[in-house]
C-alpha positions in Angstrom: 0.0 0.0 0.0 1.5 3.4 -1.0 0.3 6.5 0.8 0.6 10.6 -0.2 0.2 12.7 2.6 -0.5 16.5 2.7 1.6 18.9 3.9 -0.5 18.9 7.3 1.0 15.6 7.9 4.3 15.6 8.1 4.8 13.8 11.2 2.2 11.1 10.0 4.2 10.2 6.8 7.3 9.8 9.0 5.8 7.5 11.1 4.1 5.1 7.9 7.9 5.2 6.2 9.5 4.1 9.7 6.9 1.2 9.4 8.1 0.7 5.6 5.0 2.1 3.8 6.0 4.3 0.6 4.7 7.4 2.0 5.3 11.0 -0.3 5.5 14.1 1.9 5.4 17.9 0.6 5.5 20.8 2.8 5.2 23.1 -1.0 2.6 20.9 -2.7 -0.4 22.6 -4.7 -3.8 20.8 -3.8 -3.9 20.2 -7.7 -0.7 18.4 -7.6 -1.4 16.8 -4.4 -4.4 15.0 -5.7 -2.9 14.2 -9.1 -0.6 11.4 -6.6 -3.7 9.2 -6.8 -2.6 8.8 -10.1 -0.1 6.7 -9.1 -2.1 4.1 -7.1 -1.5 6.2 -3.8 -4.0 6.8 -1.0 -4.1 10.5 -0.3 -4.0 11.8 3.6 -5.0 15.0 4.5 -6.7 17.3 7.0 -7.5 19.8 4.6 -11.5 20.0 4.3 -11.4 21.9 1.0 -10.2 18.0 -1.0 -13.0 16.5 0.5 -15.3 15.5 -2.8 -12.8 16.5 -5.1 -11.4 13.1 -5.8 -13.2 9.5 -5.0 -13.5 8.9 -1.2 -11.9 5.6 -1.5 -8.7 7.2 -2.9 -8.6 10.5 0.2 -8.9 9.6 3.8 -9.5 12.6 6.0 -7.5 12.5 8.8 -9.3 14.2 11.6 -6.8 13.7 14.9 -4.7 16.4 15.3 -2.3 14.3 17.3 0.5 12.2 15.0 0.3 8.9 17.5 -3.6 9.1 17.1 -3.6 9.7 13.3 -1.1 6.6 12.9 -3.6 4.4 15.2 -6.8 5.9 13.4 -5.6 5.0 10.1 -4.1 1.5 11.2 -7.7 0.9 12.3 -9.3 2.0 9.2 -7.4 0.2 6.6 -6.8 -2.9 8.7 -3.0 -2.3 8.0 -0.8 -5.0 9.5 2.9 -3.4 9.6 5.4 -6.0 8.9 8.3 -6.2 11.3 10.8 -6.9 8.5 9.9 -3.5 6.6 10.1 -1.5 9.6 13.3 0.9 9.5 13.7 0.4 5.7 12.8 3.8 4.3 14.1 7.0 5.0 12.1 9.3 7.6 13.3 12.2 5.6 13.2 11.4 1.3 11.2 7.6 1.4 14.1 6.3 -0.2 14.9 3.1 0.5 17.3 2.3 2.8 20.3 -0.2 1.8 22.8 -1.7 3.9 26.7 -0.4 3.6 29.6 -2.0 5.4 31.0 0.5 8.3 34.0 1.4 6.7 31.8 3.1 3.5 30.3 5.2 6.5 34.0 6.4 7.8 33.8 9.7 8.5 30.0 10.1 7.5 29.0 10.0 11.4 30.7 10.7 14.5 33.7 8.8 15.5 31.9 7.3 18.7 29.0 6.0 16.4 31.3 4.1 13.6 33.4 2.4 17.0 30.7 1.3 18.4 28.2 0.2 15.8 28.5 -2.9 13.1 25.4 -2.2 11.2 24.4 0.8 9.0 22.0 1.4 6.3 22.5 4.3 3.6 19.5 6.1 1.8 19.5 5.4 -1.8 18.1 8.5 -2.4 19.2 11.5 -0.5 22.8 9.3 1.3 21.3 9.4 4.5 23.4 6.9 6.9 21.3 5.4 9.4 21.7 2.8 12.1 20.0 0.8 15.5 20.0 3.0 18.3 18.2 3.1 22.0 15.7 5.2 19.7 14.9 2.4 17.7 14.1 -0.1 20.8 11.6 2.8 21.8 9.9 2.9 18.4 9.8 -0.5 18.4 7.9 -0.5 21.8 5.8 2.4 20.6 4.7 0.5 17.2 4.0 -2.7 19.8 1.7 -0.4 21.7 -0.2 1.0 18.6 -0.5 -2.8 17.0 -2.3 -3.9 20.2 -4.2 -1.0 20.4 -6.0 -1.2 17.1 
């Protein structure tokens, strides 16, 4: 399932990408442009009342929470989603590239000293270069996503 989300919903599209979904984000995105995404076989998220009838409902949801963690769980709910463990940390939070693994000495002097010694595992965006790897952040998410599956 691929997902577009208005630029009221920032934090939501960061949140489906950490889960793996292919989410598009614009913060500068006419509406016009915005709804031409469901051209490309993408659900369309937004808060903005104005789309509402412009395009078949079963191609915009209208997110209604204002909160991020609420909007997540709302829309879990509503499509029945069921996040697979395997995708999750596999897109970039930032550009929804995919994320690819890279041995630790391709990431030399791409992050701090401390973080190359003391981690084996890194993942590279293959669209913006991004270098990510596991931190005590992503045991929280992890927990977080737990809570929010059990939830819904």
């Amino acid at each position: 399932m691929k997902f577009a989300a208005d630029r009221m919903l920032g934090k939501l599209a960061k949140q489906l990408r950490t889960l793996g979904y292919d989410t598009l984000y614009f913060s500068t995105l006419s509406n016009e442009r915005f709804l031409a995404l469901a051209d490309e076989d993408r659900i369309l998220l937004s808060r903005n009342t104005r789309l509402v009838g412009k395009i078949a409902p079963e191609k915009l949801i209208f997110v209604e929470a204002n909160d991020p963690k609420k909007q997540l769980h709302d829309l879990v709910r509503f499509l029945g989603l069921k996040p697979d463990p395997n995708k999750f940390f596999s897109r970039c939070t930032v550009c929804n590239g995919l994320l690819e693994p890279v041995k630790p000495q391709d990431v030399v002097g791409k992050v701090p000293d401390h973080i190359w010694t003391g981690v084996n595992r890194f993942s590279e965006c293959s669209g913006c270069g991004r270098i990510y790897w596991p931190g005590s952040h992503t045991v929280r998410i992890r927990e977080e996503i737990g809570e929010l599956l059990n939830k819904s």
